[in-house]
OpenMM code with the backbone's topology and positions (N, CA, C; nanometers):
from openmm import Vec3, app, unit

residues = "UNK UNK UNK UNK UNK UNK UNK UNK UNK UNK UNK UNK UNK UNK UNK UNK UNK UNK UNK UNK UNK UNK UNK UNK UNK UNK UNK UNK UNK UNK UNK UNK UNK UNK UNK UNK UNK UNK UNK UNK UNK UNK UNK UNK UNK UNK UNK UNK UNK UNK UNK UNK UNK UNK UNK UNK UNK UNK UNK UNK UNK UNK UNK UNK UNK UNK UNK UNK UNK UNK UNK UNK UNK UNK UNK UNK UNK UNK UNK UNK UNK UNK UNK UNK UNK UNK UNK UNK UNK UNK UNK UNK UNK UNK UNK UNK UNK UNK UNK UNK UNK UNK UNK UNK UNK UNK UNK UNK UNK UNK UNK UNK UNK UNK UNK UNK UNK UNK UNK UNK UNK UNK UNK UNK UNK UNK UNK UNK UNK UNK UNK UNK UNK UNK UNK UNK UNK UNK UNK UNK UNK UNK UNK UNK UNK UNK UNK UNK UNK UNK UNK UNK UNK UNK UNK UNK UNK".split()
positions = [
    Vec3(9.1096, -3.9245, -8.0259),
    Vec3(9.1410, -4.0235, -8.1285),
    Vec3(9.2861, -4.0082, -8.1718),
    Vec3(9.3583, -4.1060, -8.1721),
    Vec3(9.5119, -4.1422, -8.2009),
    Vec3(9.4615, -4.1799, -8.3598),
    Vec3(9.6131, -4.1552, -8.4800),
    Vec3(9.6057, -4.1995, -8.5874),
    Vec3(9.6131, -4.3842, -8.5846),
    Vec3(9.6847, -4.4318, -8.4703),
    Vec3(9.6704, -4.5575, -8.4850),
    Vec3(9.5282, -4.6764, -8.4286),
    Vec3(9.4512, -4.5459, -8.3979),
    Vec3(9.2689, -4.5833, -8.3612),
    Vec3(9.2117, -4.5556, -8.5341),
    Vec3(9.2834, -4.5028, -8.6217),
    Vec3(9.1631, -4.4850, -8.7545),
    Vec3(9.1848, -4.6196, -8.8275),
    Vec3(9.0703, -4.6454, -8.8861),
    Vec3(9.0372, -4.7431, -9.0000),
    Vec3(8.9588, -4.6993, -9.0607),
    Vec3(8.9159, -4.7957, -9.2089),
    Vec3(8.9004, -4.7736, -9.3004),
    Vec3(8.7305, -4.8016, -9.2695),
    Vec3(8.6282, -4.7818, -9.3850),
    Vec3(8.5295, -4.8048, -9.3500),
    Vec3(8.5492, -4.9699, -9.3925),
    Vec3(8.4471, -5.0275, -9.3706),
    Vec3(8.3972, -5.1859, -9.3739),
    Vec3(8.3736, -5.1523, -9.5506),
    Vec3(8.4377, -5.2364, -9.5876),
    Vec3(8.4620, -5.2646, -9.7275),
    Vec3(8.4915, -5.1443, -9.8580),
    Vec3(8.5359, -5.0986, -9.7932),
    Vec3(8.6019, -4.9699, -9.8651),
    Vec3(8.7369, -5.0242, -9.9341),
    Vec3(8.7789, -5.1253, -9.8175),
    Vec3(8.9275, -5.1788, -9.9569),
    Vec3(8.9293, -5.3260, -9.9900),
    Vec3(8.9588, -5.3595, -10.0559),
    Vec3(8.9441, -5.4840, -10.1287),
    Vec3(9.0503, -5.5656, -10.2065),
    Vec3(9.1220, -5.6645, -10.1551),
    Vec3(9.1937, -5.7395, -10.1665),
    Vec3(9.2141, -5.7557, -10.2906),
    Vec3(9.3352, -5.7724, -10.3733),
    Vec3(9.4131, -5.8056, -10.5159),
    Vec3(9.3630, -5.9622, -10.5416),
    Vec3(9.3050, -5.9767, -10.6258),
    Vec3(9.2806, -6.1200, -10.6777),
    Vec3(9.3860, -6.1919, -10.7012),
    Vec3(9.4467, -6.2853, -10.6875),
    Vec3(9.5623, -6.3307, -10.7432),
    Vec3(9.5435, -6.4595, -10.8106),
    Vec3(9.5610, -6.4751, -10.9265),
    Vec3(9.4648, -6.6041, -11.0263),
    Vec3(9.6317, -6.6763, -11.0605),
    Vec3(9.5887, -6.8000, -11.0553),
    Vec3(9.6769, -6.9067, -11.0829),
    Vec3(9.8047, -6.9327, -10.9549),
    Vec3(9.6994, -6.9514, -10.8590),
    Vec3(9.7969, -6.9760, -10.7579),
    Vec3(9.7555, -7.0487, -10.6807),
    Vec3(9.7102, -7.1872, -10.7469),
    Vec3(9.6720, -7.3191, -10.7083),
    Vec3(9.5026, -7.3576, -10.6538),
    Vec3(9.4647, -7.4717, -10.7018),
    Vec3(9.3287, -7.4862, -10.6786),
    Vec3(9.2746, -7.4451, -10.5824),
    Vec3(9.3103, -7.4386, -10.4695),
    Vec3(9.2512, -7.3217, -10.3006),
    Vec3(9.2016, -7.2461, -10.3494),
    Vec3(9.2546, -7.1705, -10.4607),
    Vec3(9.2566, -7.0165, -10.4081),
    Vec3(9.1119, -7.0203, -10.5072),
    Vec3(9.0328, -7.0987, -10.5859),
    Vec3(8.9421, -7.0968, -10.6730),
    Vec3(8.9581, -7.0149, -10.8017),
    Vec3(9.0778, -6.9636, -10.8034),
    Vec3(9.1292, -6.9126, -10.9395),
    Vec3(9.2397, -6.9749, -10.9886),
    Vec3(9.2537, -7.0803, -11.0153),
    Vec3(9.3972, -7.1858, -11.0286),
    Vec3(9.3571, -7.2243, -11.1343),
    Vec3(9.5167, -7.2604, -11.1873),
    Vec3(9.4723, -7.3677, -11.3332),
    Vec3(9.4653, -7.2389, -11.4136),
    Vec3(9.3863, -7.2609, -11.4894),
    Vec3(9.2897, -7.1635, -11.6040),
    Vec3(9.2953, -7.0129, -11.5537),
    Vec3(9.3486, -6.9460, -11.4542),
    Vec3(9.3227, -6.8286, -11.3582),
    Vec3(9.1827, -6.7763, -11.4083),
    Vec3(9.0231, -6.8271, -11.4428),
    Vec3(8.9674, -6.7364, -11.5041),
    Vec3(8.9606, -6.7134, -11.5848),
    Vec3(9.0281, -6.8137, -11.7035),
    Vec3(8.9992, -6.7547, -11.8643),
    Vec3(8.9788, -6.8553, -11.9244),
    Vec3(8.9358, -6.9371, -11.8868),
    Vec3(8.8328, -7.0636, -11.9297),
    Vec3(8.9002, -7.1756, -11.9758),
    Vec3(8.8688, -7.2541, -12.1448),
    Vec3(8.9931, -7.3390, -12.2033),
    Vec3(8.9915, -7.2869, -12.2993),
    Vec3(9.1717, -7.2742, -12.3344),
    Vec3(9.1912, -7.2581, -12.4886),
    Vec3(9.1638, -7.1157, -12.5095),
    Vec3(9.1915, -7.1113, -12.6469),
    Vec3(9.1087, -6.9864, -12.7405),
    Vec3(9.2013, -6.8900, -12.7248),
    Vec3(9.1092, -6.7791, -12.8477),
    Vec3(9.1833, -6.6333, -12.8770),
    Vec3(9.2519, -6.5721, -12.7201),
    Vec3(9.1409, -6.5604, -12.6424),
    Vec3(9.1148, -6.4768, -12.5382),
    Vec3(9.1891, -6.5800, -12.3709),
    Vec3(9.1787, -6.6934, -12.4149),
    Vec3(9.2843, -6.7106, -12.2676),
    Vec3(9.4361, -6.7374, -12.3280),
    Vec3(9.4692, -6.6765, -12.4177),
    Vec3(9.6206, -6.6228, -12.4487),
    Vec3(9.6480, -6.5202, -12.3475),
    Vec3(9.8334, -6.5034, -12.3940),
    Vec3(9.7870, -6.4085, -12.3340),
    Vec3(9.8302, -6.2697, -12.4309),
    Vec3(9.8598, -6.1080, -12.4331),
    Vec3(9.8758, -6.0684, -12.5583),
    Vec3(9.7383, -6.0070, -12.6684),
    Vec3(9.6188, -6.0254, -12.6397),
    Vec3(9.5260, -6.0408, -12.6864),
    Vec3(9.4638, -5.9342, -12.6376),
    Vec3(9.4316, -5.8368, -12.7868),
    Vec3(9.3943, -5.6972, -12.8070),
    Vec3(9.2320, -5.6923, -12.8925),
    Vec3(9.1264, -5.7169, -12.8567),
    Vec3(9.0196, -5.7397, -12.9859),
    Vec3(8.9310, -5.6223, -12.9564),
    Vec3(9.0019, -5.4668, -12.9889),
    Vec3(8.9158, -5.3471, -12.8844),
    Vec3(8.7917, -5.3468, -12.9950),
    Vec3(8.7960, -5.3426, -13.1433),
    Vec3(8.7165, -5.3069, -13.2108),
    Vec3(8.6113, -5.3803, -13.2598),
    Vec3(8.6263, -5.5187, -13.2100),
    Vec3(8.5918, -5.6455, -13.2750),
    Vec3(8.4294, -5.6807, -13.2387),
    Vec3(8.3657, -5.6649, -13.2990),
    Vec3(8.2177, -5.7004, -13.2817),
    Vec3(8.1585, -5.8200, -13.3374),
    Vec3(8.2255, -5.9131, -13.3458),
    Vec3(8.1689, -6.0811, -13.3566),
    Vec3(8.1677, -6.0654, -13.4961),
    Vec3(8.2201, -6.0162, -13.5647),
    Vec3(8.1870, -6.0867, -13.7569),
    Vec3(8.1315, -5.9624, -13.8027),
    Vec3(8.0437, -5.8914, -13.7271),
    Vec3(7.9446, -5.7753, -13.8206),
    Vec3(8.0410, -5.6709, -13.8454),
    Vec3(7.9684, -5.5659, -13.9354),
    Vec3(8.0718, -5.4282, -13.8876),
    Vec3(8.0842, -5.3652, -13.8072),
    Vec3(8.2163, -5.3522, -13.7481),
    Vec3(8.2366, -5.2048, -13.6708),
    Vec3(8.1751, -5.0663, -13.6397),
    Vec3(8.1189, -5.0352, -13.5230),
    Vec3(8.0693, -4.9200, -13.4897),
    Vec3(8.1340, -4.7947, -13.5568),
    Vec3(8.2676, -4.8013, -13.5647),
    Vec3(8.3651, -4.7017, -13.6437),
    Vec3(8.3717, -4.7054, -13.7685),
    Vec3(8.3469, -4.8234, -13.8534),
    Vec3(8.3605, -4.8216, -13.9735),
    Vec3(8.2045, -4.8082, -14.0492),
    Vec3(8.0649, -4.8221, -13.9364),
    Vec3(7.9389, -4.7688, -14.0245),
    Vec3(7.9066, -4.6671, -13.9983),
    Vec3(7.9874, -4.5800, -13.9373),
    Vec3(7.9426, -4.4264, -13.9292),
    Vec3(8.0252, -4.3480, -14.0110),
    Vec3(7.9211, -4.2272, -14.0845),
    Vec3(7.9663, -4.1441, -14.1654),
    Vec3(8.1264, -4.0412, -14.1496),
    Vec3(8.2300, -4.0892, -14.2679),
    Vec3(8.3313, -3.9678, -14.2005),
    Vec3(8.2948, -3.8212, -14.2496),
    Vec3(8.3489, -3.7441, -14.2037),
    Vec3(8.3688, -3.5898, -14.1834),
    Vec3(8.4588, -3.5379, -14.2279),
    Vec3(8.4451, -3.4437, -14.2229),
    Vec3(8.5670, -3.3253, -14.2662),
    Vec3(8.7014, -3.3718, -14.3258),
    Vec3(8.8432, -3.2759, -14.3329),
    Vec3(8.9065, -3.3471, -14.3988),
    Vec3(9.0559, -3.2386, -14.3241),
    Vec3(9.1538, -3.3214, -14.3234),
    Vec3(9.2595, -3.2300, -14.2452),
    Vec3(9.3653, -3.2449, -14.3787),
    Vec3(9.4003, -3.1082, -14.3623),
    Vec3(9.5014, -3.0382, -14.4307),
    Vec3(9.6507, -3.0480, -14.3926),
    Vec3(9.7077, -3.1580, -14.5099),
    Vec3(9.8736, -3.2358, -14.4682),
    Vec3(9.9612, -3.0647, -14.4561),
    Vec3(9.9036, -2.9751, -14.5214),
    Vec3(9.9570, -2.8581, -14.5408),
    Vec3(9.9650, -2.7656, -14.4777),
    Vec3(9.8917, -2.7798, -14.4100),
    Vec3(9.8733, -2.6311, -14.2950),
    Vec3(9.9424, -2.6079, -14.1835),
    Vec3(9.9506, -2.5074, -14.1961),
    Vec3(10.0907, -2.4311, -14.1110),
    Vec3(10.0173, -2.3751, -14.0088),
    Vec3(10.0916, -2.4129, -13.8473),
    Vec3(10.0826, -2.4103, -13.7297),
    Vec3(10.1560, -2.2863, -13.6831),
    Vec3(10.0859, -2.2095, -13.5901),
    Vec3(10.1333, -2.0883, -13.5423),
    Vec3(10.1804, -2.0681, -13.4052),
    Vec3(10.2432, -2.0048, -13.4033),
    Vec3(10.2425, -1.9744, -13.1665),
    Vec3(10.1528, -1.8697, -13.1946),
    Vec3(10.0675, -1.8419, -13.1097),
    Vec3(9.9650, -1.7350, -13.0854),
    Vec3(10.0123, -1.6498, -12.9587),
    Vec3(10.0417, -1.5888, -12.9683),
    Vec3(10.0577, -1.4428, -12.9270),
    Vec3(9.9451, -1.3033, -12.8716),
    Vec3(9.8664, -1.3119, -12.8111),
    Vec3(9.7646, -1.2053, -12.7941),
    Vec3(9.8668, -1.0503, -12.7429),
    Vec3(9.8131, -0.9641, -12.7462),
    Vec3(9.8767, -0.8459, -12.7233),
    Vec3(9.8649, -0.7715, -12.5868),
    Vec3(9.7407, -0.8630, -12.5301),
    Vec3(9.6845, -0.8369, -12.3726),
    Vec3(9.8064, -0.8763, -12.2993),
    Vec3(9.8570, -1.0291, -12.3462),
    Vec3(9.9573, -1.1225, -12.2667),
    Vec3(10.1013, -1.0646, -12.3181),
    Vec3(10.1200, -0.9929, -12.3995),
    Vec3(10.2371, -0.9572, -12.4002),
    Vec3(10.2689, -0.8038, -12.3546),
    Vec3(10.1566, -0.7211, -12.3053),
    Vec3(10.1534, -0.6243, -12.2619),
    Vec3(10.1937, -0.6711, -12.1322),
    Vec3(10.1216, -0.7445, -12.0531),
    Vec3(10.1136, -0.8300, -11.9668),
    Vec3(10.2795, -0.8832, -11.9390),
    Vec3(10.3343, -0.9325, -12.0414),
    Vec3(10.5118, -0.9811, -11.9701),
    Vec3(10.5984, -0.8846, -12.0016),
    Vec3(10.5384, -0.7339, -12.0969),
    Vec3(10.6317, -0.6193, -12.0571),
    Vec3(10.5984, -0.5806, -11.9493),
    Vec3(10.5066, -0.5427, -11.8766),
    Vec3(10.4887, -0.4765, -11.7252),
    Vec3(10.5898, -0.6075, -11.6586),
    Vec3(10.5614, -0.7101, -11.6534),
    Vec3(10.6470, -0.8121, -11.5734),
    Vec3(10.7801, -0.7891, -11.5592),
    Vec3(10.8487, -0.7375, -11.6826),
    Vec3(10.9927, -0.6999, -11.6672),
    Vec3(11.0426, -0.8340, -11.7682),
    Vec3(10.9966, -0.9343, -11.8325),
    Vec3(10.9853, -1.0252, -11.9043),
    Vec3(11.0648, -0.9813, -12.0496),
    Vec3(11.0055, -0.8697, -12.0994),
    Vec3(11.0187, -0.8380, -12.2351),
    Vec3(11.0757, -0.7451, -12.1948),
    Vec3(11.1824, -0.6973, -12.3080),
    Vec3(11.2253, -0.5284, -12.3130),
    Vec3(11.1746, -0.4970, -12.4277),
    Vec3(11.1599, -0.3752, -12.3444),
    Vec3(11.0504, -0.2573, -12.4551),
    Vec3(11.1666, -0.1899, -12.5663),
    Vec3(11.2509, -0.1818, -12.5103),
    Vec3(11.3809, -0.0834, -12.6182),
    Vec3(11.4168, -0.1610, -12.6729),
    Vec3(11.4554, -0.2833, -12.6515),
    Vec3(11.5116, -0.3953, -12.8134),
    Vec3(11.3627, -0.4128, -12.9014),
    Vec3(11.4073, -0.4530, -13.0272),
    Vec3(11.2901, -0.4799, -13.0763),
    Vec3(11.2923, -0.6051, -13.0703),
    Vec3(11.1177, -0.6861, -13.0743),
    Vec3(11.0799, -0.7937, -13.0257),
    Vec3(11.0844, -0.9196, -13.1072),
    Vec3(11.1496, -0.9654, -13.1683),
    Vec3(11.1597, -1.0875, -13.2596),
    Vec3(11.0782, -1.2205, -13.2000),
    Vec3(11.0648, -1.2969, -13.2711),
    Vec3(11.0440, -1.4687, -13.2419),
    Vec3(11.1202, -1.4983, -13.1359),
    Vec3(11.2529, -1.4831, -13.1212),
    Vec3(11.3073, -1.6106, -13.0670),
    Vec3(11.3350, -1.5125, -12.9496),
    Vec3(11.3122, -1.3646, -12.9296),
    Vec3(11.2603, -1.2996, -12.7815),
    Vec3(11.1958, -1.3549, -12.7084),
    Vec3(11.0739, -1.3810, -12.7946),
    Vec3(10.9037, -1.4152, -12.7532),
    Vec3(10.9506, -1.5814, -12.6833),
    Vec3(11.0128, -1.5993, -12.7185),
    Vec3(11.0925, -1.7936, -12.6952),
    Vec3(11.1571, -1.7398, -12.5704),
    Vec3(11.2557, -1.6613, -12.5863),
    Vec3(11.3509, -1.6356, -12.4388),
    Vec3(11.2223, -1.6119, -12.3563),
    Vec3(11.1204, -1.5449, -12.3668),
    Vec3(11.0994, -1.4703, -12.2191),
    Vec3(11.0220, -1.5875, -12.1991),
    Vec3(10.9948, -1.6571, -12.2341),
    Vec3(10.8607, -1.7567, -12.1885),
    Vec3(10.7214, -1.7375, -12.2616),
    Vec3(10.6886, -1.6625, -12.3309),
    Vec3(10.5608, -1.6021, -12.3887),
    Vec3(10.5559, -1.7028, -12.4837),
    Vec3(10.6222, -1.7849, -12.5819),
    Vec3(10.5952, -1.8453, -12.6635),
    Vec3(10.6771, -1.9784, -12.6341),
    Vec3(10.6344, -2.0584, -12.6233),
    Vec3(10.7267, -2.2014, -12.5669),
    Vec3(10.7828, -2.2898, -12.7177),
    Vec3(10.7266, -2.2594, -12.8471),
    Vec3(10.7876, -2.3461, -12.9535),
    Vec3(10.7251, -2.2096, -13.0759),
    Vec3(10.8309, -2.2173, -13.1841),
    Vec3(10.7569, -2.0872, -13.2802),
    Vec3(10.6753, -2.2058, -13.4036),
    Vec3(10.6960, -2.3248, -13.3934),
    Vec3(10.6325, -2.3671, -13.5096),
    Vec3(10.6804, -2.3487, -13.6306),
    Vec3(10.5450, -2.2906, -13.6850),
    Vec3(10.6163, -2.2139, -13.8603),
    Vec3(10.5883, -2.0602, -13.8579),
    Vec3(10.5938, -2.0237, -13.7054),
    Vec3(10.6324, -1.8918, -13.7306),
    Vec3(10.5311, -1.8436, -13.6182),
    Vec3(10.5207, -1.7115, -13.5510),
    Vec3(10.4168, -1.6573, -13.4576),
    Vec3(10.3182, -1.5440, -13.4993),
    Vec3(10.2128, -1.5627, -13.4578),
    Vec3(10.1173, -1.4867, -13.5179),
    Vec3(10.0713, -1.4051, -13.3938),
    Vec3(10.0366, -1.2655, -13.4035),
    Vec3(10.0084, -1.1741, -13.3261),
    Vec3(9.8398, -1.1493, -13.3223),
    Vec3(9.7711, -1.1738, -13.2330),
    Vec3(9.6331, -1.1283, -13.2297),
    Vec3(9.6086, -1.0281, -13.1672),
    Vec3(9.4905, -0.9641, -13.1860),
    Vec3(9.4750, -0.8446, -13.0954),
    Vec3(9.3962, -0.7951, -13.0256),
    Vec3(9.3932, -0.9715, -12.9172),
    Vec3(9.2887, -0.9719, -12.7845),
    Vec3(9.3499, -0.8886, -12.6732),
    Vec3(9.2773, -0.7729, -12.6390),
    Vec3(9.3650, -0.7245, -12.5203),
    Vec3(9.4596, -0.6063, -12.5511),
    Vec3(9.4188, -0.5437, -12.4440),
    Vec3(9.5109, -0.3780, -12.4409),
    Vec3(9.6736, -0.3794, -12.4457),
    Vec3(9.7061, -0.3041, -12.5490),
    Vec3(9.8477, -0.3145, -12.5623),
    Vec3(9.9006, -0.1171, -12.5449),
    Vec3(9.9425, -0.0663, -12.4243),
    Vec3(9.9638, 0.0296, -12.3880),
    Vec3(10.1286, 0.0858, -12.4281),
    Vec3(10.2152, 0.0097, -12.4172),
    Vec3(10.3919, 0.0306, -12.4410),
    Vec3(10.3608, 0.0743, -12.5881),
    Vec3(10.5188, 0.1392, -12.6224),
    Vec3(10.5510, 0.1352, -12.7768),
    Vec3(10.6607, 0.0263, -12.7868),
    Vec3(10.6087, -0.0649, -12.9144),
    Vec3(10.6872, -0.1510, -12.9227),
    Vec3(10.7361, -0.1857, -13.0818),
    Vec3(10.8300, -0.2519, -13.1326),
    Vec3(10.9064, -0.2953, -13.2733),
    Vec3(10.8682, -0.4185, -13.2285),
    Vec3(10.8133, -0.5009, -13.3130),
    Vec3(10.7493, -0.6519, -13.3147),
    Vec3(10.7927, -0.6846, -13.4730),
    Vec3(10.8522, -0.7460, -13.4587),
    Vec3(10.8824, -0.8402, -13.6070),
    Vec3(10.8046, -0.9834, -13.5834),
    Vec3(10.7327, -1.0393, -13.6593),
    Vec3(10.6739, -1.1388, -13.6595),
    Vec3(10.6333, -1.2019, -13.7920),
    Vec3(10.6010, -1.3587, -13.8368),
    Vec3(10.5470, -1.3774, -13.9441),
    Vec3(10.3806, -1.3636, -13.9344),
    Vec3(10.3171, -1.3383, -13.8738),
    Vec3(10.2290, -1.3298, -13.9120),
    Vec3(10.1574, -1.2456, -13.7736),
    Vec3(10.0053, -1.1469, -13.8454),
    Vec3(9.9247, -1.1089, -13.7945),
    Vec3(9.8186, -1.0470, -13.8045),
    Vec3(9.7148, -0.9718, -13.7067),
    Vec3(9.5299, -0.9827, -13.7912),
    Vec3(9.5833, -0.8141, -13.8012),
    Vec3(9.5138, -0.8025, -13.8951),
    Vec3(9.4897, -0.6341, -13.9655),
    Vec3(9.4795, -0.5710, -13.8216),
    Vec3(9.3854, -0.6220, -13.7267),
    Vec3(9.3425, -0.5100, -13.6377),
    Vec3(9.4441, -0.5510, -13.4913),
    Vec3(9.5749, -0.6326, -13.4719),
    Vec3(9.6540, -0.6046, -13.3767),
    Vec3(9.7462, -0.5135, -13.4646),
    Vec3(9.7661, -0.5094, -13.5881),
    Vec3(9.8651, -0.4113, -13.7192),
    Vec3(9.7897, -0.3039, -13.6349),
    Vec3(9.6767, -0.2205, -13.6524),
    Vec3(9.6274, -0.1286, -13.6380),
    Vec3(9.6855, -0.0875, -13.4534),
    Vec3(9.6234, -0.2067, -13.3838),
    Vec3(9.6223, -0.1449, -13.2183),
    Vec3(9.7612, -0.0956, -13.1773),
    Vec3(9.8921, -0.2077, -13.2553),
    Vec3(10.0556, -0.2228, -13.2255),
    Vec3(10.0259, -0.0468, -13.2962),
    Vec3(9.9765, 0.0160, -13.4026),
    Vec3(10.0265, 0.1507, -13.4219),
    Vec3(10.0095, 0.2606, -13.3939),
    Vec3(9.8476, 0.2538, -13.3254),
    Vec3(9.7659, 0.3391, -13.2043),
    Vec3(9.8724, 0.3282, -13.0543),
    Vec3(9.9415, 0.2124, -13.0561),
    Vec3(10.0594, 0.2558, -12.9665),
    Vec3(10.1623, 0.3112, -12.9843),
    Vec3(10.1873, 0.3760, -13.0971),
    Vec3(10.2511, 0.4495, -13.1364),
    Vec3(10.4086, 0.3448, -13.2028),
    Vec3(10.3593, 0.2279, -13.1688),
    Vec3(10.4649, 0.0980, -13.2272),
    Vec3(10.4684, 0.0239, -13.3793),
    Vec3(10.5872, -0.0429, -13.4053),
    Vec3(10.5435, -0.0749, -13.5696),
    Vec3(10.5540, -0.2520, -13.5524),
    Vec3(10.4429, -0.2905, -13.6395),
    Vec3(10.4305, -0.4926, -13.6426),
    Vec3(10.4875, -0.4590, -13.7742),
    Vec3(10.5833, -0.5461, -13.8235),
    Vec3(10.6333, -0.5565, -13.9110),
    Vec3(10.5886, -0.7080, -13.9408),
    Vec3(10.5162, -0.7759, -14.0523),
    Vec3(10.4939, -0.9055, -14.0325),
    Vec3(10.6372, -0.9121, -14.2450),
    Vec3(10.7532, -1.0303, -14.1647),
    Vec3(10.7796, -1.1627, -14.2134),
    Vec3(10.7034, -1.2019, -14.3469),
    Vec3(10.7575, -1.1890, -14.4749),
    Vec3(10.6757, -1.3397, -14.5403),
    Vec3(10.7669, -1.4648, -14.5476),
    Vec3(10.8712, -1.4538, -14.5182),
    Vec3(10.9190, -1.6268, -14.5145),
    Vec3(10.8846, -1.6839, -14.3596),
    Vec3(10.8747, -1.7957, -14.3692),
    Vec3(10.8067, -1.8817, -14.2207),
    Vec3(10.9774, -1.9257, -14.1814),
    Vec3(10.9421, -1.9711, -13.9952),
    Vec3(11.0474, -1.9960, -13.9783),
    Vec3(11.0423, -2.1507, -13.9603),
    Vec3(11.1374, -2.2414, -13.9976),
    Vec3(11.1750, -2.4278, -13.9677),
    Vec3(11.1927, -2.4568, -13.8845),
    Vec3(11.1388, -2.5117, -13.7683),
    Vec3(11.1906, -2.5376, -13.6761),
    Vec3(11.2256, -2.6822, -13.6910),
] * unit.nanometer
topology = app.Topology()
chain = topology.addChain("A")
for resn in residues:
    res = topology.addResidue(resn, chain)
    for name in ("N", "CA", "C"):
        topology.addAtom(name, app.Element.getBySymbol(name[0]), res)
């Protein structure tokens, strides 16, 4: 079999309709959208519109409630940053700031600041300055014999 012996199966592809391109083609005139009205405009958006009654979206109960206030973190685990010191990513002898965690790739935007968790084995000794983090990566960063220093002002990005 040559590539110019393959075809397609029997109706596997299917021709572009092309509407309003004269009475032949049985889509002329009107291309298909009848006479007149909202809907053979053209421009015409009615996603929510259920004939007069209410909206599926507007008779169901709302929920919860989001906070204009709340401050967004880069998350940081201690597995993954153990993880880009073995890489050669991080240096272990500078101490580790925010905008480190930005250079090496570990954190792609700081938000309002990075928070340290403490999923995952953290073996190096390390200086971590950060705004924020859980009691028990504080604890693991000092069982490595390293200090988390957490930040209370957030940073603007």
């Amino acid at each position: 079999m040559k590539l110019n012996q393959l075809s397609d199966n029997p109706g596997a592809t299917k021709r572009r309709k092309r509407v309003g391109r004269g009475p032949g083609s049985g889509t002329g005139k009107m291309a298909g959208r009848g006479i007149k009205g909202q809907k053979s405009r053209s421009g015409v958006a009615i996603k929510g519109f259920e004939g007069g009654q209410m909206p599926l979206y507007q008779r169901l109960p709302k929920r919860g409630f989001n906070n204009i206030n709340a401050k967004r973190h880069a998350v940081v685990n201690l597995g993954l940053l153990q993880k880009f010191i073995d890489a050669g990513k991080v240096d272990v002898k500078a101490p580790i700031t925010e905008e480190t965690l930005v250079a090496s790739g570990l954190v792609r935007r700081i938000w309002d600041g990075v928070r340290i968790l403490s999923k995952g084995e953290l073996t190096s000794k390390v200086d971590i300055t950060v705004t924020g983090a859980s009691k028990s990566a504080v604890e693991a960063v000092a069982k490595a014999g390293g200090t988390l220093t957490v930040t209370s002002a957030a940073k603007a990005e």
